[in-house]
C-alpha positions as CSV (number, residue, x, y, z in Angstrom):
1,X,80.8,52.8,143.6
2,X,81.0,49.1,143.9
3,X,81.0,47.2,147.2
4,X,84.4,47.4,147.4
5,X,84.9,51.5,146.7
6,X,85.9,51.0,143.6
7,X,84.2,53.8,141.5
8,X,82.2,52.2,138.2
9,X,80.0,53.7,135.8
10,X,77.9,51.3,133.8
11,X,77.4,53.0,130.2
12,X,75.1,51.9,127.6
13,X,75.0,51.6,123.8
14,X,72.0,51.7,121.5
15,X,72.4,51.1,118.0
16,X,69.9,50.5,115.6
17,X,68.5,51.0,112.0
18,X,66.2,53.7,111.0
19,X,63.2,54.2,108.8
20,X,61.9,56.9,107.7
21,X,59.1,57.0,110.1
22,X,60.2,59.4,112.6
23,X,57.8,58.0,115.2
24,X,58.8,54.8,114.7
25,X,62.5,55.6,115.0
26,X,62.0,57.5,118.1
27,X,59.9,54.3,119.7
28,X,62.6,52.1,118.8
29,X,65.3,54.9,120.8
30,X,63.1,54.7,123.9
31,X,63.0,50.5,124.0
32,X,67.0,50.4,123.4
33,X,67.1,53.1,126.3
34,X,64.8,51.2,129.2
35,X,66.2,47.9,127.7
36,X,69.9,49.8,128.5
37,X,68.6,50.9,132.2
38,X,67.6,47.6,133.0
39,X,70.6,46.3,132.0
40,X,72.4,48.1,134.5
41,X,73.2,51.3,132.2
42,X,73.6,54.8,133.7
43,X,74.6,56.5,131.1
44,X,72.6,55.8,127.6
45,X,74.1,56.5,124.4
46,X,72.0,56.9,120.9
47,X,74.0,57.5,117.5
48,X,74.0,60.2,115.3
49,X,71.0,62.1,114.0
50,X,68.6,58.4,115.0
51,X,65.6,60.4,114.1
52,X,65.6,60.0,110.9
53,X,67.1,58.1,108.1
54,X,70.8,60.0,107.6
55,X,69.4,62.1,105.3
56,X,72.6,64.1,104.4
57,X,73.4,61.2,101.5
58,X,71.5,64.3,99.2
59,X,71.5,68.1,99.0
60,X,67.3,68.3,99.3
61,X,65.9,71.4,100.8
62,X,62.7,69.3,102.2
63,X,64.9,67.7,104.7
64,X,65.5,70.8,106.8
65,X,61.7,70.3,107.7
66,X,63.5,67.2,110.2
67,X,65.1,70.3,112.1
68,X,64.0,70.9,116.2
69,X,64.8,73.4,119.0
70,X,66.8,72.1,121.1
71,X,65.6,72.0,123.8
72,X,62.2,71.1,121.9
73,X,60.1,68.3,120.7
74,X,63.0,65.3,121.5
75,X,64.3,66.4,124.7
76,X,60.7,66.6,125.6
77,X,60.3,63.4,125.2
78,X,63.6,62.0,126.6
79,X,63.9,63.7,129.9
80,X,60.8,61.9,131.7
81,X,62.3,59.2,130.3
82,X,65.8,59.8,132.1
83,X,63.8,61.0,135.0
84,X,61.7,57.5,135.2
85,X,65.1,55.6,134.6
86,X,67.3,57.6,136.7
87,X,69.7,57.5,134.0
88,X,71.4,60.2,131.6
89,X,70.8,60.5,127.9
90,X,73.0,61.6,125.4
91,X,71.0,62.4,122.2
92,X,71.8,63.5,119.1
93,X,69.5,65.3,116.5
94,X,69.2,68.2,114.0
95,X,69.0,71.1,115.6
96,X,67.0,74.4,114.3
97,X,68.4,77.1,115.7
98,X,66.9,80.3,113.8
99,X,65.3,80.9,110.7
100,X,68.0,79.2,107.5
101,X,70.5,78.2,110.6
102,X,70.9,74.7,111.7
103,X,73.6,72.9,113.5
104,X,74.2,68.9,114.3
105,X,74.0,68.8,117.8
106,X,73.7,66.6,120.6
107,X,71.9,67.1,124.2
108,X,72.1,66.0,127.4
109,X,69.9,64.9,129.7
110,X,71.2,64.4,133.5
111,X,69.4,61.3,135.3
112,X,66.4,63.1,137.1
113,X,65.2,64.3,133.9
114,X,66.7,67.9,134.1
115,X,68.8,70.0,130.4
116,X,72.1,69.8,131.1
117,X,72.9,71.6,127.6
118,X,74.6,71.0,124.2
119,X,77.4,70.4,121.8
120,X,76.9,71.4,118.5
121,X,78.9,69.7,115.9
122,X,82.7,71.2,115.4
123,X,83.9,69.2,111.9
124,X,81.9,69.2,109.3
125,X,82.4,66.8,106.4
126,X,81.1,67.0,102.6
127,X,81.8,63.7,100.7
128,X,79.9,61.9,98.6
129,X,77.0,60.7,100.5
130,X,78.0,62.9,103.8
131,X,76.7,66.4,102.3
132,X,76.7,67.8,105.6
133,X,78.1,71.1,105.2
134,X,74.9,71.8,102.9
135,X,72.6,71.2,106.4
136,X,74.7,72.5,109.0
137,X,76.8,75.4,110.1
138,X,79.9,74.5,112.2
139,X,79.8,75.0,115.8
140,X,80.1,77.9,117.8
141,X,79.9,77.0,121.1
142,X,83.4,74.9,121.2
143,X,83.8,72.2,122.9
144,X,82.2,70.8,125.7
145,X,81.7,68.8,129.0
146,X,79.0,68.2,131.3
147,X,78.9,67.0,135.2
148,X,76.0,64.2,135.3
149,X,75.0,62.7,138.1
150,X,77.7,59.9,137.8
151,X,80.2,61.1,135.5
152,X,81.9,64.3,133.8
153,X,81.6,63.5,130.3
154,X,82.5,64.7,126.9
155,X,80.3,64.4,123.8
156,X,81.8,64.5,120.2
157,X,80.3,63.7,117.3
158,X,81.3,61.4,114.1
159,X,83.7,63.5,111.9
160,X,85.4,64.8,115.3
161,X,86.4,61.3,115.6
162,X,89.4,62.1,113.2
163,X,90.8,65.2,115.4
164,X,92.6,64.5,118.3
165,X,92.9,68.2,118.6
166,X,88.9,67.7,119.9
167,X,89.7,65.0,121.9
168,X,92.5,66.7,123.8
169,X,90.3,69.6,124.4
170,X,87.6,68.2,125.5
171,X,89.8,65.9,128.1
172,X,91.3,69.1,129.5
173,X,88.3,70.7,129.7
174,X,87.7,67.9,132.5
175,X,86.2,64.9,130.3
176,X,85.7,61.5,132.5
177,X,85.0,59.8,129.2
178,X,84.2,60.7,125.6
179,X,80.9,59.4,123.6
180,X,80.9,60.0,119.7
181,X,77.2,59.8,118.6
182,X,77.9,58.4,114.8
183,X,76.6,57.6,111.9
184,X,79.4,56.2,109.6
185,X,79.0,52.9,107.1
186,X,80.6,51.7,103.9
187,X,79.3,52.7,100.2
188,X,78.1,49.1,99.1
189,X,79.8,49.4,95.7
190,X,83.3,49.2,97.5
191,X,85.2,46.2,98.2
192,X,85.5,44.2,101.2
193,X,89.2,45.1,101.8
194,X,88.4,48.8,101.3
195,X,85.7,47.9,103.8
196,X,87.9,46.5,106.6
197,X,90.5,49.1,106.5
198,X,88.1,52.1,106.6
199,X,86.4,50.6,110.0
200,X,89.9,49.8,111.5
201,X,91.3,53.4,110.4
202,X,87.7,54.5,112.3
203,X,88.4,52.3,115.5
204,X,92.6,53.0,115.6
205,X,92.0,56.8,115.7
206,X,89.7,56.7,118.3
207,X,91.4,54.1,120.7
208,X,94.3,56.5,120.2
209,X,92.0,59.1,122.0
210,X,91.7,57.1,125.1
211,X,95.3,56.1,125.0
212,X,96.8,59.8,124.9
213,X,94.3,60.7,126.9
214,X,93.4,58.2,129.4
215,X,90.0,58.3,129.3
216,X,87.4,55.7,127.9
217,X,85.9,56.1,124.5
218,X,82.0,55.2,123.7
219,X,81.4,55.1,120.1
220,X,77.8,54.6,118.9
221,X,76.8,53.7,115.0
222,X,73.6,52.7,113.3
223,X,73.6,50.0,111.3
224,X,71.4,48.6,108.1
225,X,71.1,49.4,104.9
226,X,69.7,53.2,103.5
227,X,70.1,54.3,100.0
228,X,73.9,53.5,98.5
229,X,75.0,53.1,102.2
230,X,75.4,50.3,103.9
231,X,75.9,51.3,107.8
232,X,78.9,49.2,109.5
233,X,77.7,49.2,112.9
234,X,80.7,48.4,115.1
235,X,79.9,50.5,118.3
236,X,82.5,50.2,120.8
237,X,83.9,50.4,124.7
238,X,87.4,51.2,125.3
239,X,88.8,51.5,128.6
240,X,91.3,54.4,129.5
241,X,94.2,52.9,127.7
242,X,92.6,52.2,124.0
243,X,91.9,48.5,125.0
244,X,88.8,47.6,123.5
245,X,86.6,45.8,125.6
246,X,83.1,45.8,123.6
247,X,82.5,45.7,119.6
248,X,79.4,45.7,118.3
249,X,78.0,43.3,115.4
250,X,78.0,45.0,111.5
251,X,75.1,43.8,110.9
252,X,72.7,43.6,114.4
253,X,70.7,46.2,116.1
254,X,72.8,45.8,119.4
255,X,72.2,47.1,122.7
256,X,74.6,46.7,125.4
257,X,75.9,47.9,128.7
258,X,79.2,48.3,129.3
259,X,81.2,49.1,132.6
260,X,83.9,50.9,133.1
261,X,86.6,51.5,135.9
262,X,86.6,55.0,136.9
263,X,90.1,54.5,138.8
264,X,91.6,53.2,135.6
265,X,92.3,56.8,134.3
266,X,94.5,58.1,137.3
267,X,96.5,54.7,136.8
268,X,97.4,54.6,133.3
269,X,97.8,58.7,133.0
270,X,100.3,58.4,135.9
271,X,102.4,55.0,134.6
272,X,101.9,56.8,131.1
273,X,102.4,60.8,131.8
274,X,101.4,62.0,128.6
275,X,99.6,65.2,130.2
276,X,102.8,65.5,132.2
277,X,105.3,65.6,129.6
278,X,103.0,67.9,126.9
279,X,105.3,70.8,125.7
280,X,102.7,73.5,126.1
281,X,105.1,75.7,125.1
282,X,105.8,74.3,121.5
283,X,102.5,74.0,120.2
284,X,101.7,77.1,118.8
285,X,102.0,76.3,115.2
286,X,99.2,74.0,115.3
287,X,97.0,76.5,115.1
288,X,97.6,77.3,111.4
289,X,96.7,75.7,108.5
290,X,99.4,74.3,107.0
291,X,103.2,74.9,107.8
292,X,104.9,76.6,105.1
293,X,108.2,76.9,104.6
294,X,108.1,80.7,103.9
């Protein structure tokens, strides 16, 4: 709350490059986190997999030795962290789950240091350079939220960016907010006008999240250069009506705090009753594939 009882939370984006010293990578997580907290953040958010380089651009049986419990090593590491800080941290990594069975998950750490739990990665993509369905199995947990100490938030992560279907879910399901952990950047052969329209495609369909939604969207990207891929950076802040309010540099490690009005979502979801008007009743057929005629 501010002075005035208006009900903030100030979240905070950390988005880096990697190496492929794992150490390293974690050290620079931990700065971009205290540099968040002193910032004002109270909620930190790391991108996708910042272990490690993204090393699904190949199919290479070595990098399943990058694979953790979760909880494990990482969390281990974060949660006297959030404890120190007071804040929460979302954090995704590369989860070993058994023997051959791995998932893309993220945790969450509330602000006293304790497990809140985990999402494990629903979409899985497999394009050139995003081999991901050769490293991890799909999710099985569905989807998720999970009451911090100043927010009920929603974690997705990178391809679920494209499916409003997890969005809408995961906004029922209670979601304050929504953070996308992502790790996303543009093939360096392409042109600059393939470029552009990729990231606003990226952007637009997440904006459309918070809009039908009416919650804020927190999207976190690396940036720099690995392998054929160049990493477009471009984290970002809506508020609860799409309206973007921070954009990250392509081409800086940037970390920022950003706040956001908690009262904004009863607001625009009651000028705007989207959840009002849904026709509950006529939405069966999403849930097949494809519509035949037959």
């Amino acid at each position: 709350m501010d002075k005035v009882g208006k009900r903030t939370v100030k979240v905070g984006l950390v988005q880096t490059s990697c190496s492929s010293n794992l150490a390293e990578n974690m050290s620079k997580a931990i700065s971009g986190i205290r540099e968040a907290a002193a910032k004002g953040a109270q909620i930190v958010c790391l991108q996708e997999l910042f272990r490690s380089l993204y090393f699904c651009d190949v199919e290479d049986h070595d990098n399943f030795k990058l694979a953790e419990s979760i909880p494990g090593p990482s969390t281990d590491a974060l949660a006297p962290l959030a404890k120190e800080l007071g804040v929460v941290i979302v954090a995704s990594l590369f989860e070993k789950r058994a023997e051959g069975l791995y998932h893309n998950t993220t945790a969450v750490l509330d602000a006293d240091g304790s497990y809140l739990g985990k999402y494990r990665k629903m979409h899985i993509p497999d394009d050139p350079g995003y081999y991901e369905k050769f490293y991890f199995t799909p999710g099985d947990m569905g989807y998720k939220v999970f009451k911090t100490k100043f927010a009920t938030i929603g974690v997705l992560i990178c391809w679920d960016q494209w499916y409003p279907e997890a969005a809408r879910i995961t906004s029922l399901m209670g979601a304050e907010m929504l953070f996308y952990p992502t790790a996303i950047g543009w093939n360096i052969a392409q042109d600059e006008a393939t470029n552009s329209e990729q990231y606003q495609a990226w952007q637009t369909i997440q904006r459309s999240h918070a809009v039908a939604n009416g919650v804020p969207v927190v999207s976190v990207n690396r940036v720099g250069f690995e392998g054929d891929m160049k990493f477009w950076g471009g984290s970002f802040v809506t508020n609860a009506f799409g309206r973007v309010l921070f954009q990250a540099d392509h081409e800086k490690e940037t970390i920022h705090v950003q706040e956001l009005d908690m009262d904004n979502s009863d607001r625009y979801r009651t000028h705007w009753p989207f959840l009002r008007d849904r026709r509950i009743d006529s939405y069966s057929p999403i849930l097949k594939r494809f519509i035949d005629e037959d």
